[in-house]
RONU-220248 format. One record per residue (C-alpha): x, y, z; residue in three letters. Coordinates in nm, 3 decimals, padded with zeros to 5 digits, always signed. Layout:
{{X, Y, Z}, ALA}
...
***
This chain:
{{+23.180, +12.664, +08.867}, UNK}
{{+23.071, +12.950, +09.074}, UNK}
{{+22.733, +12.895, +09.239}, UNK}
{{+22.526, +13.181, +09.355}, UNK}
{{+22.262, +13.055, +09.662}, UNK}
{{+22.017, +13.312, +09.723}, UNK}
{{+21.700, +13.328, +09.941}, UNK}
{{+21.456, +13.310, +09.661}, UNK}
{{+21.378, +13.381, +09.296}, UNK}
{{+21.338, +13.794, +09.331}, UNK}
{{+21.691, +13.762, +09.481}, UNK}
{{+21.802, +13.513, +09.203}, UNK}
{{+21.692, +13.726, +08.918}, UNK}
{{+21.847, +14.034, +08.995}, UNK}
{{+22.176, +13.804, +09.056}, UNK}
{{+22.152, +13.637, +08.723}, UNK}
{{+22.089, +14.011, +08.554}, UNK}
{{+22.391, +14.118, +08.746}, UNK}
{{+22.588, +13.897, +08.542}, UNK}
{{+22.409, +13.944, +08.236}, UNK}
{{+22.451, +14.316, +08.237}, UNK}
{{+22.816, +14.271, +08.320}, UNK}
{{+22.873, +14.067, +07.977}, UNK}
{{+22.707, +14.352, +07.795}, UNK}
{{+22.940, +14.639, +08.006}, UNK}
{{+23.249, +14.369, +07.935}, UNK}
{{+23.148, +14.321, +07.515}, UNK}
{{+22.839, +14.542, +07.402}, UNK}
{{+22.799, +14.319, +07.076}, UNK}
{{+22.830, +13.982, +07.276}, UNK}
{{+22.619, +13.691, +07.142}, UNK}
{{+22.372, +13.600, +07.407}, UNK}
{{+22.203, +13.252, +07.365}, UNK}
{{+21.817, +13.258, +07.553}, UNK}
{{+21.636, +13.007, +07.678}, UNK}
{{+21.287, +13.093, +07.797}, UNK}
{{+21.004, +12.999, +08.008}, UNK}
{{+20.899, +13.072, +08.381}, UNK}
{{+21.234, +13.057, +08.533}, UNK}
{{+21.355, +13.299, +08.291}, UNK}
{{+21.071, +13.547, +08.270}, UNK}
{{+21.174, +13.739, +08.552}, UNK}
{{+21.521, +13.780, +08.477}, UNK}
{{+21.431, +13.864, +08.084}, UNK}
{{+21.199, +14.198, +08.273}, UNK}
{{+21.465, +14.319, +08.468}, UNK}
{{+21.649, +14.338, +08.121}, UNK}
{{+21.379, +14.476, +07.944}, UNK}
{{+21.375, +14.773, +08.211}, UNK}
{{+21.687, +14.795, +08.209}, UNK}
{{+21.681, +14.877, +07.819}, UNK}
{{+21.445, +15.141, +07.864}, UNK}
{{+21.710, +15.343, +08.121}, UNK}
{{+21.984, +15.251, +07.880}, UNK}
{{+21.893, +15.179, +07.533}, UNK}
{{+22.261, +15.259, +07.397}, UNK}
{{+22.402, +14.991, +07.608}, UNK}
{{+22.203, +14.721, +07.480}, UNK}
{{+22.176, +14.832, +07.107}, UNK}
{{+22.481, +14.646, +06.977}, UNK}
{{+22.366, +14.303, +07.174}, UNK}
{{+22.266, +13.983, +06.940}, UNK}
{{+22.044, +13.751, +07.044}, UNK}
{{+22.012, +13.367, +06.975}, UNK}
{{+21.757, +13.156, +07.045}, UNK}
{{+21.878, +12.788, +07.148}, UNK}
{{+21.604, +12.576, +07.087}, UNK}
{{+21.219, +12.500, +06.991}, UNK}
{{+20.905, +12.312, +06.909}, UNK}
{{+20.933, +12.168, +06.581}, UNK}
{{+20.623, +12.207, +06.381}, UNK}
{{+20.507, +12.573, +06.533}, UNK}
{{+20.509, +12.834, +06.385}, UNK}
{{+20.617, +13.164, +06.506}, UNK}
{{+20.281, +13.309, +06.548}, UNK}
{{+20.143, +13.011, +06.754}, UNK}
{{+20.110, +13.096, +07.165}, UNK}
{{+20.307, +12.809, +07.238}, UNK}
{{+20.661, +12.881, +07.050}, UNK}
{{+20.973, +12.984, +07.189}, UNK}
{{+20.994, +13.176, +06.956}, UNK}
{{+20.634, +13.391, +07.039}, UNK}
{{+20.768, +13.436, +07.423}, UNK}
{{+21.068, +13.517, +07.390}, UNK}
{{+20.955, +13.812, +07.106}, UNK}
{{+20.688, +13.895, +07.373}, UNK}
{{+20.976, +13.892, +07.689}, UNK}
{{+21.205, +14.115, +07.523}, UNK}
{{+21.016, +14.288, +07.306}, UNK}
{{+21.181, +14.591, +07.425}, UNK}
{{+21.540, +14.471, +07.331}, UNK}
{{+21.421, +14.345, +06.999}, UNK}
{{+21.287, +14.698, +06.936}, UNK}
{{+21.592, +14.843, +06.947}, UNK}
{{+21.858, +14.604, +06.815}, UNK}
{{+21.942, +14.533, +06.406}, UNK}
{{+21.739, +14.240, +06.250}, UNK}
{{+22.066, +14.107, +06.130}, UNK}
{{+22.182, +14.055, +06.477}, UNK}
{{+21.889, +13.818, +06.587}, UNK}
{{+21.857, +13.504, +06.506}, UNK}
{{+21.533, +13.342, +06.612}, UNK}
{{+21.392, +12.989, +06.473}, UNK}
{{+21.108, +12.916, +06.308}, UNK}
{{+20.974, +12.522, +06.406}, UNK}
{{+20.756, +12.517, +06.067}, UNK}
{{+21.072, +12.519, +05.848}, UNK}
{{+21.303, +12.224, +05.768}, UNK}
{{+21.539, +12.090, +06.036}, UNK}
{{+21.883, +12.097, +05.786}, UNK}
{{+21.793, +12.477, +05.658}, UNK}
{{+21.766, +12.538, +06.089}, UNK}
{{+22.067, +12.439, +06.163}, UNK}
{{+22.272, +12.528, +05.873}, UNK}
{{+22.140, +12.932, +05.940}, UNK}
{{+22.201, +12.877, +06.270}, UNK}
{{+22.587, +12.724, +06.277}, UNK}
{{+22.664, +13.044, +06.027}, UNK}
{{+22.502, +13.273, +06.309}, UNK}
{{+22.744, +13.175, +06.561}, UNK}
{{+23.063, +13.161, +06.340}, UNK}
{{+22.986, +13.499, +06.171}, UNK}
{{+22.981, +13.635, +06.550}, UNK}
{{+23.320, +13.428, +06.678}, UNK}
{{+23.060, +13.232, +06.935}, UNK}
{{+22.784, +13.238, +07.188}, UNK}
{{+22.977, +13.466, +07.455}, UNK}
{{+22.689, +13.366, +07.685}, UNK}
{{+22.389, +13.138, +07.704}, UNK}
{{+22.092, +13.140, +07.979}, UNK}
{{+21.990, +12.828, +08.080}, UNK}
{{+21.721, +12.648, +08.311}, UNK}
{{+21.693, +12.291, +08.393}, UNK}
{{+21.456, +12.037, +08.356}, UNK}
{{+21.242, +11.897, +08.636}, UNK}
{{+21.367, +11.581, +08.775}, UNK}
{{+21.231, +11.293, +08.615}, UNK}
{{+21.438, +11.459, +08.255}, UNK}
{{+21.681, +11.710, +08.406}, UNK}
{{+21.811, +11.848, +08.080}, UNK}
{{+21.930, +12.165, +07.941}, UNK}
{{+21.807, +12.331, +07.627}, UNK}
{{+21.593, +12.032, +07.446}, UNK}
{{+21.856, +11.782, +07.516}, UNK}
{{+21.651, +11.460, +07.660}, UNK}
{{+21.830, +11.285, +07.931}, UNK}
{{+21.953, +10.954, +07.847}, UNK}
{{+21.967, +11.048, +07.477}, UNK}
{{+22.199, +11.353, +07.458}, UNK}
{{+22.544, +11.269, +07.439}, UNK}
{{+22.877, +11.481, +07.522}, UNK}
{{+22.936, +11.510, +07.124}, UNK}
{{+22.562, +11.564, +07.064}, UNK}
{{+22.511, +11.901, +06.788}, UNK}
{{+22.218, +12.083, +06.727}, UNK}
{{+21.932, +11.836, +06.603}, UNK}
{{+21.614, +11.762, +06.601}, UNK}
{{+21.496, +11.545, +06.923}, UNK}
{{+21.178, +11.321, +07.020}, UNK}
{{+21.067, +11.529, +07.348}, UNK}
{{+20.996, +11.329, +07.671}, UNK}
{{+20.591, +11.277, +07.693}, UNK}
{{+20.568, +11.479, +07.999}, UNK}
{{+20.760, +11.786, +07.876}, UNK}
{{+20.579, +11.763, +07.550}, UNK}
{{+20.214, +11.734, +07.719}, UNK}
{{+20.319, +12.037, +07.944}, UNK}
{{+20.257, +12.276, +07.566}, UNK}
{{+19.930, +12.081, +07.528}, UNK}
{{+19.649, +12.331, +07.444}, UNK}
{{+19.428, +12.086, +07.205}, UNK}
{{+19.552, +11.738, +07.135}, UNK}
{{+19.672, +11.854, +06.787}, UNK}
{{+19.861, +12.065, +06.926}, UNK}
{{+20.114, +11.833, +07.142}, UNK}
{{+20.491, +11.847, +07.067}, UNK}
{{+20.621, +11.545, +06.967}, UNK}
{{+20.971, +11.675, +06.906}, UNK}
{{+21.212, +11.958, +06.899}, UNK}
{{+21.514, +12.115, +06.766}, UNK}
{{+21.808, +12.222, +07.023}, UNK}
{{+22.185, +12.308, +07.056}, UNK}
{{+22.347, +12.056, +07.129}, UNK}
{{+22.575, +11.938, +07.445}, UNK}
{{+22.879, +11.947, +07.280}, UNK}
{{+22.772, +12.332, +07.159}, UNK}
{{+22.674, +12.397, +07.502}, UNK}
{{+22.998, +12.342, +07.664}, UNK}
{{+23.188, +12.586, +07.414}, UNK}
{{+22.992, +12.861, +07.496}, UNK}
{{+23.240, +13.110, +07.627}, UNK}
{{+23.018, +13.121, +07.951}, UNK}
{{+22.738, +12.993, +08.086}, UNK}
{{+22.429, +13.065, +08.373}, UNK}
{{+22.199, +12.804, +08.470}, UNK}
{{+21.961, +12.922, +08.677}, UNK}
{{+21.634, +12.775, +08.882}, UNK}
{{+21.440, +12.817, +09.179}, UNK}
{{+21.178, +12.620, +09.401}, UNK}
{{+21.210, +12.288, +09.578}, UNK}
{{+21.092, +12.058, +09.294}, UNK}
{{+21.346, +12.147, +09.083}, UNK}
{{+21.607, +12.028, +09.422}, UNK}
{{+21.652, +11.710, +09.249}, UNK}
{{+21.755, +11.822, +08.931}, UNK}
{{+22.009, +12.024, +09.092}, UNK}
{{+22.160, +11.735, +09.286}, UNK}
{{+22.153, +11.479, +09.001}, UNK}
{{+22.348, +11.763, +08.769}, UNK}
{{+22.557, +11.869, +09.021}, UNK}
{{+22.680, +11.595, +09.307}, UNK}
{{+22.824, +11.289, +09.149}, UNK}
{{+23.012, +11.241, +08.794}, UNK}
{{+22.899, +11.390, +08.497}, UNK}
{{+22.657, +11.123, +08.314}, UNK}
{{+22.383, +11.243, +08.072}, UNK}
{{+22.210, +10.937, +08.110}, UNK}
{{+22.081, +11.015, +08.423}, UNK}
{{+22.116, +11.418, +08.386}, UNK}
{{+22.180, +11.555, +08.003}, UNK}
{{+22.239, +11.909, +08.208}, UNK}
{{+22.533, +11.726, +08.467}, UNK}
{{+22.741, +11.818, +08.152}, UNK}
{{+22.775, +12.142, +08.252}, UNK}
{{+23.053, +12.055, +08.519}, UNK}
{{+23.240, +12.024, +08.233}, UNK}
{{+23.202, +12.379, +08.083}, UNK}
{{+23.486, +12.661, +08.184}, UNK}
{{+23.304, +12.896, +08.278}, UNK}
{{+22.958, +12.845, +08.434}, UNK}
{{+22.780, +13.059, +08.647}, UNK}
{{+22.508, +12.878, +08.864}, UNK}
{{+22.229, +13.113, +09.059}, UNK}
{{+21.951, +12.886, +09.238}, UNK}
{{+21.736, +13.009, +09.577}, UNK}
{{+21.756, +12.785, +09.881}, UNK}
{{+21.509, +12.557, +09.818}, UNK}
{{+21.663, +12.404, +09.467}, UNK}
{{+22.015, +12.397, +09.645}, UNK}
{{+21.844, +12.145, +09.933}, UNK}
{{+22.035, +11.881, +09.838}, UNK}
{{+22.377, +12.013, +09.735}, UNK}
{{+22.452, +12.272, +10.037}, UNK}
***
């Protein structure tokens, strides 16, 4: 593991595009896998600038999304699928339909994964996948709920813990009971991996991934001590416990 500590998120995003951009320099048609949210959203603008100075370099890049809300569409506000089309909506401008593959939470959960498992062998692999970490009370990476995620666990569908589901709540018909998510075991054979997360309350997730054994029934995303080749950027504040 190589573990990037920097003095806060600004710092931390232009780290994690640093490596990001360095996959795309290394393989200009890598497969990316992208989580989103508001740990990512700084990271995915430096990118999106970044296309606009050099739209050649990112033209040949293929995107993946690794999980969502089933039962969204991907018109609805609160799909992964709606921010991360919003986030990158520069990159997705300029790269081929054929090399995105984005998931739509209205369709059924077999046809999901079945597209998505041919995605990833047609293109030899994720060659990297963006992760954050859940807070500490379900520290998990991706949709995979601690305590119910397994080492061999594939992409599935999975019940959502109540307070990560009421976190998407907009109107009461609108909660997420479940979602659908790579799973650990796809995680860990990614070629590489970054993990990244800032802020103090996300400290504790840090430490129960990171010091002590690998058990995903108290951290799905401890895992990831297992994966070969995993890049970890958090600010000073998450790293409180593991300095």
């Amino acid at each position: 593991m190589k573990l990037f500590t920097v003095k806060n998120k600004e710092a931390g995003n232009k780290k994690a595009f640093e490596i990001v951009k360095d996959q795309v320099l290394k393989k200009p048609d890598s497969l990316i896998g992208l989580a989103v949210g508001k740990t990512t959203d700084g990271l995915y603008k430096l990118i999106s600038s970044d296309v606009v100075k050099n739209p050649k370099l990112w033209k040949k890049i293929k995107l993946f999304q690794i999980d969502e809300k089933i039962g969204f569409s991907p018109d609805s506000k609160i799909s992964f699928n709606f921010e991360i089309k919003k986030e990158l909506k520069k990159l997705f401008n300029i790269i081929y339909p054929k090399n995105i593959f984005l998931i739509d939470g209205t369709e059924k959960s077999k046809k999901i994964i079945n597209k998505a498992y041919k995605f990833i062998r047609r293109n030899k692999g994720i060659d990297l996948i963006i992760l954050g970490i859940g807070p500490e009370y379900d520290p998990h990476i991706a949709y995979n709920t601690t305590g119910k995620s397994p080492l061999t666990s594939k992409m599935r569908v999975v019940n959502l813990h109540p307070k990560i589901a009421a976190k998407f709540v907009r109107a009461i018909h609108e909660l997420p009971q479940q979602g659908i998510t790579l799973g650990i075991k796809d995680i860990l054979e990614t070629k590489k991996a970054l993990l990244i997360t800032y802020g103090k309350e996300k400290a504790k997730s840090i430490k129960l991934a990171f010091k002590g054994k690998v058990d995903t029934k108290r951290a799905s995303a401890s895992a990831l001590q297992l994966h070969k080749n995993l890049n970890v950027v958090i600010d000073n504040n998450a790293a409180k416990f593991i300095k």
